[in-house]
Backbone as ProteinMPNN parsed JSONL, in Angstrom:
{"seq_chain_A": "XXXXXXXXXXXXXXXXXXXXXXXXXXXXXXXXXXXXXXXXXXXXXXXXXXXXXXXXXXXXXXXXXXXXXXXXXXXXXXXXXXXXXX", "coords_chain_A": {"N_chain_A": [[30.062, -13.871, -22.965], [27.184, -15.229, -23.97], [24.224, -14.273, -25.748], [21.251, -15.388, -26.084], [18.46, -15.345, -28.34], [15.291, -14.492, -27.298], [11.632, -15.877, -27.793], [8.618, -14.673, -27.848], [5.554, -15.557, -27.198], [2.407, -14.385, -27.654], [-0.696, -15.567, -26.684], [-3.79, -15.746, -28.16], [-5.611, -16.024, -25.678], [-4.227, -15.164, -23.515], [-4.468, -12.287, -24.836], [-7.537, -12.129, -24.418], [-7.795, -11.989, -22.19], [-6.709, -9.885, -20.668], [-7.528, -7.822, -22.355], [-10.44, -8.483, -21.052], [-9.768, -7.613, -18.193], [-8.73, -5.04, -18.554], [-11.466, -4.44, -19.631], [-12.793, -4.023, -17.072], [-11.474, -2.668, -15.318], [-12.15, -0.085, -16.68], [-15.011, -0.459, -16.353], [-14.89, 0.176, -13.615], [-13.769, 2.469, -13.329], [-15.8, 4.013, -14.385], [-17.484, 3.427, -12.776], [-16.503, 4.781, -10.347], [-17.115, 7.361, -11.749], [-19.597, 8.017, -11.738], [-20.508, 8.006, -8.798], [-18.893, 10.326, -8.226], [-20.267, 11.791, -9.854], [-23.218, 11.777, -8.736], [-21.976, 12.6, -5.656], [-21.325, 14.724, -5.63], [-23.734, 16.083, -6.529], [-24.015, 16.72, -8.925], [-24.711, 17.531, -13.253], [-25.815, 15.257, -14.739], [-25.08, 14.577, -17.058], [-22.661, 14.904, -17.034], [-21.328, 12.36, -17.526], [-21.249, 11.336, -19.59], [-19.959, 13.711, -21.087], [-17.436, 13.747, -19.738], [-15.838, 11.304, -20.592], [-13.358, 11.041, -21.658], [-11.818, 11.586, -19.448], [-12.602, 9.327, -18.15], [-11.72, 7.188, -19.449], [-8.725, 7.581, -19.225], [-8.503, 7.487, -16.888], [-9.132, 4.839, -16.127], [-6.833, 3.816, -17.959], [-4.74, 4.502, -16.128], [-5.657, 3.236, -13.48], [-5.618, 0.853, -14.704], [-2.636, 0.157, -15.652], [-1.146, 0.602, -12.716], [-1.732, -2.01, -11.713], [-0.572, -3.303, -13.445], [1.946, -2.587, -12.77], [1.742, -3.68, -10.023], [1.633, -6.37, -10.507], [3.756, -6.806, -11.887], [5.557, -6.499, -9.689], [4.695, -8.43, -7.809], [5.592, -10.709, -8.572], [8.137, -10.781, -8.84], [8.809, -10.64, -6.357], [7.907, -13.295, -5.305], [9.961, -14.606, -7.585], [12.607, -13.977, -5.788], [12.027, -15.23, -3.59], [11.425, -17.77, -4.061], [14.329, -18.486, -5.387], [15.606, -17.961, -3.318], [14.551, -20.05, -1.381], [15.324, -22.349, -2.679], [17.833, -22.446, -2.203], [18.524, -23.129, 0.357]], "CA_chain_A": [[28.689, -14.12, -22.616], [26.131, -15.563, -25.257], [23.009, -14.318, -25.41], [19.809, -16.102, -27.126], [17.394, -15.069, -28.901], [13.661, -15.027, -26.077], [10.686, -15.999, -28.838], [7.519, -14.223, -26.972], [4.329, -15.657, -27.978], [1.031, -13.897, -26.903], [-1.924, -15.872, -27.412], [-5.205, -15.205, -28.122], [-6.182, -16.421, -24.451], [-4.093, -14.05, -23.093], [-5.29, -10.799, -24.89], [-8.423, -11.99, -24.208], [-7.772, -12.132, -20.402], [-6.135, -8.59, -20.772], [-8.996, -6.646, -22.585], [-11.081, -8.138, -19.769], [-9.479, -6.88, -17.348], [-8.785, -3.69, -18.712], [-12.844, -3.897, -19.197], [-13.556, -4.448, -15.573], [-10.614, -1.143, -14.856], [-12.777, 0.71, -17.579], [-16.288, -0.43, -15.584], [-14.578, 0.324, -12.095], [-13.429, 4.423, -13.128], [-16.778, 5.102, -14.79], [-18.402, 3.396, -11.251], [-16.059, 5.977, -9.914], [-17.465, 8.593, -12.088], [-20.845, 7.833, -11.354], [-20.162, 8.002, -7.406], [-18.951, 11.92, -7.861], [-22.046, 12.92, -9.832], [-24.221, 11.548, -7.407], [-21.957, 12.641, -4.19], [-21.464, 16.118, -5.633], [-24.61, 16.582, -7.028], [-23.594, 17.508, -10.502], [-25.563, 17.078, -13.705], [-25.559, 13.405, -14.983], [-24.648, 14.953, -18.361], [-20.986, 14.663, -17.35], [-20.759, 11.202, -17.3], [-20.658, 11.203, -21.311], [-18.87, 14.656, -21.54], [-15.99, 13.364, -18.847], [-15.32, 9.876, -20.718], [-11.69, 10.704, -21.622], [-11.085, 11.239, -18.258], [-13.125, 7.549, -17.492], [-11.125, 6.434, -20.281], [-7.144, 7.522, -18.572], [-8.187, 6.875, -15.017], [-8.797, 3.381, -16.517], [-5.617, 3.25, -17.859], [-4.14, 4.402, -15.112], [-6.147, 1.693, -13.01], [-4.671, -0.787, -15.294], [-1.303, 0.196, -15.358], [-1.137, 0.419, -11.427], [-2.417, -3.151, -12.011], [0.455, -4.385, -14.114], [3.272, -2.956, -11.987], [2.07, -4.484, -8.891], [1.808, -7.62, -10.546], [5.35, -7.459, -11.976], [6.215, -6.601, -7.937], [4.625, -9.331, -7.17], [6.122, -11.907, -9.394], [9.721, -10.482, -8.599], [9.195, -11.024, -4.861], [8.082, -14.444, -5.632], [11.172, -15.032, -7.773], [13.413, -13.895, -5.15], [11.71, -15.754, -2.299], [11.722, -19.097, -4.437], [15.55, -18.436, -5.188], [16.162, -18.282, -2.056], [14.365, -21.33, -0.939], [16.389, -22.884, -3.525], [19.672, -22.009, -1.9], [18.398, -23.867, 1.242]], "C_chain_A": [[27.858, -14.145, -23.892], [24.632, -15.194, -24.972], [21.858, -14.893, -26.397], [19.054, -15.275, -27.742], [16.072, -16.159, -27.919], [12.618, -15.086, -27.553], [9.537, -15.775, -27.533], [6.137, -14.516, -27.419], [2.879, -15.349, -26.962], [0.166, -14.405, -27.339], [-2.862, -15.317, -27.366], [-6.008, -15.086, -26.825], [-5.852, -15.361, -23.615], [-4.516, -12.582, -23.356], [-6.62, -11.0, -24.9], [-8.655, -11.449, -22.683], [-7.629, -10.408, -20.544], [-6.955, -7.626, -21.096], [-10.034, -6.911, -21.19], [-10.845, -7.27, -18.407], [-9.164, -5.514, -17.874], [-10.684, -3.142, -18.771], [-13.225, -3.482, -17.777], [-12.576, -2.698, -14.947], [-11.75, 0.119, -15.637], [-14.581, 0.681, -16.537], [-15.726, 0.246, -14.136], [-14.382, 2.689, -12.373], [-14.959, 4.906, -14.124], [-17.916, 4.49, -13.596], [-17.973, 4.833, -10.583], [-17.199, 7.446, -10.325], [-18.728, 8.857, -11.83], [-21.294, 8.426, -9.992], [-20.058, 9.723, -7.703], [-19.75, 12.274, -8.572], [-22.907, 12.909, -8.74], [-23.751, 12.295, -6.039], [-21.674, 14.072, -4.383], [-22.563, 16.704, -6.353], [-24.575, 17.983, -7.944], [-24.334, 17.007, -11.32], [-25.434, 16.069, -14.381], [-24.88, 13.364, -16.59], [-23.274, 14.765, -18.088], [-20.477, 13.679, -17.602], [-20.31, 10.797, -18.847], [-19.47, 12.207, -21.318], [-17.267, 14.219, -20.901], [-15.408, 11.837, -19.845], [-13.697, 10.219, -20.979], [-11.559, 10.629, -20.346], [-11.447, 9.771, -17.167], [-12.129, 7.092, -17.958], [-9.24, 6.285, -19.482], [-7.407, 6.967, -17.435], [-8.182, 5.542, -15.382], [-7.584, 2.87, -16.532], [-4.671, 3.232, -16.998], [-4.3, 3.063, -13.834], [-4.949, 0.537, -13.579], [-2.804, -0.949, -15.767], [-0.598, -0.022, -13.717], [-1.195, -1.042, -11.225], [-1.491, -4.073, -12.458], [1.999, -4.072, -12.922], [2.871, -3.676, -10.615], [1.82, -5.37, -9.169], [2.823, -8.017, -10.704], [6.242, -7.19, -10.097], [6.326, -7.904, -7.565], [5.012, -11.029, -7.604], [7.7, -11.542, -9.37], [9.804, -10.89, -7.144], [8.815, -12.495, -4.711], [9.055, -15.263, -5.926], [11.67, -15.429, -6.96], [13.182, -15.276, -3.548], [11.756, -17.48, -3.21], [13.681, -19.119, -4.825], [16.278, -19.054, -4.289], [15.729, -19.813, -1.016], [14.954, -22.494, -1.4], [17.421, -23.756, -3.024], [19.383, -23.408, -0.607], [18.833, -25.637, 1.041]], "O_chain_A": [[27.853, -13.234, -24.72], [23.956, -15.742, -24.101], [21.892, -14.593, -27.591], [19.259, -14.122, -27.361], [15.856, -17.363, -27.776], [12.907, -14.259, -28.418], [9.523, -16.457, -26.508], [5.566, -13.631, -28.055], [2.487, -15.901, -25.934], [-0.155, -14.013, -28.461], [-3.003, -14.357, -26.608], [-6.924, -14.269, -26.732], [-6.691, -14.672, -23.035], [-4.841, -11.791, -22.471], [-7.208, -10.05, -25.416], [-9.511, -10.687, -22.234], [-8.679, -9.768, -20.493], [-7.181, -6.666, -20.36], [-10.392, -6.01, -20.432], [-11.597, -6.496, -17.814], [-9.693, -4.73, -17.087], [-11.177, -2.116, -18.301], [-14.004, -2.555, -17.557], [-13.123, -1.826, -14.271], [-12.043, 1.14, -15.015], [-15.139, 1.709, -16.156], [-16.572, 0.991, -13.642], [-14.769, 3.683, -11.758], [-15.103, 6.071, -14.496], [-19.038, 4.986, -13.5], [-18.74, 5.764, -10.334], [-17.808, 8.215, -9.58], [-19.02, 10.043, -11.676], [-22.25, 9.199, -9.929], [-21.046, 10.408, -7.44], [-20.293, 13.296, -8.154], [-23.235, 13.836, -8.0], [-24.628, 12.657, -5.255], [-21.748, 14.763, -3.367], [-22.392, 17.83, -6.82], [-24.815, 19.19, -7.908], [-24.942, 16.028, -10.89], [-24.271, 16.152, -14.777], [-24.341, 12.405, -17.141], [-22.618, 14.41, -19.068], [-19.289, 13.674, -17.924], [-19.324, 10.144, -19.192], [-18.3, 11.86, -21.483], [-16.2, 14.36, -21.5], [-14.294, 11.449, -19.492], [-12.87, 9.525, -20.388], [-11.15, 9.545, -19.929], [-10.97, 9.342, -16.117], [-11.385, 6.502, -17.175], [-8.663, 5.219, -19.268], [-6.718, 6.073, -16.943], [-7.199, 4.914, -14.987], [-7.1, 2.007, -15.8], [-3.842, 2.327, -16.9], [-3.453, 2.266, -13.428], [-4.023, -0.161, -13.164], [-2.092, -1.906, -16.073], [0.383, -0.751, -13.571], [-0.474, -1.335, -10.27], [-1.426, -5.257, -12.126], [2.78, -4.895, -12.445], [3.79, -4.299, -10.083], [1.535, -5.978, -8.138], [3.263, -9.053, -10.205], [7.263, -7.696, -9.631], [7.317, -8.516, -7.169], [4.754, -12.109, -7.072], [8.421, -12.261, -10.062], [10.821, -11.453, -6.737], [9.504, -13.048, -3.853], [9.347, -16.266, -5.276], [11.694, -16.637, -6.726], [13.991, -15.886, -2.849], [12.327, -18.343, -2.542], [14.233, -20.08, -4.288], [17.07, -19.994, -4.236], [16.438, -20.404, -0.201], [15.106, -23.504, -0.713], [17.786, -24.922, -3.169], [19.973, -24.485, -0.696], [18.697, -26.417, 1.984]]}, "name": "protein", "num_of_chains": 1, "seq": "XXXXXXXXXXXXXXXXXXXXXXXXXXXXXXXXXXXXXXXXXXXXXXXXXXXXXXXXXXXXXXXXXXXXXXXXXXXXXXXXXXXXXX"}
């Protein structure tokens, strides 16, 4: 069995796409954070002091984000495969 050499090229278009969306994960967990000052009426001062934890839930966001996209591009695969076969 021979295997190749894959050449992976990331363009600029794409890590543009990618920071956005990690922006929009980054706007969505400090909406979050916003939401429990206000619904536990805490003092608004946390919303600076908490940012690491804006900052992980983000990443977490955006990791959650990438595996169900690679899900959803594997069940794609499989289901074009198989239409294939037909």
């Amino acid at each position: 069995m021979k295997l190749d050499k894959v050449i992976l090229a990331i363009t600029l278009r794409d890590v543009v796409r990618e920071a956005v969306v990690f922006g929009v994960c980054l706007i969505l967990a400090f909406g979050m954070n916003i939401y429990a000052v206000w619904h536990y009426q805490t003092e608004w001062s946390e919303l600076y002091t908490n940012v690491g934890y804006t900052v992980v839930l983000a990443a977490i966001i955006y990791a959650a984000r990438c595996v169900f996209k690679c899900v959803v591009k594997m069940v794609c695969r499989v289901v074009c495969k198989f239409r294939q076969r037909k």
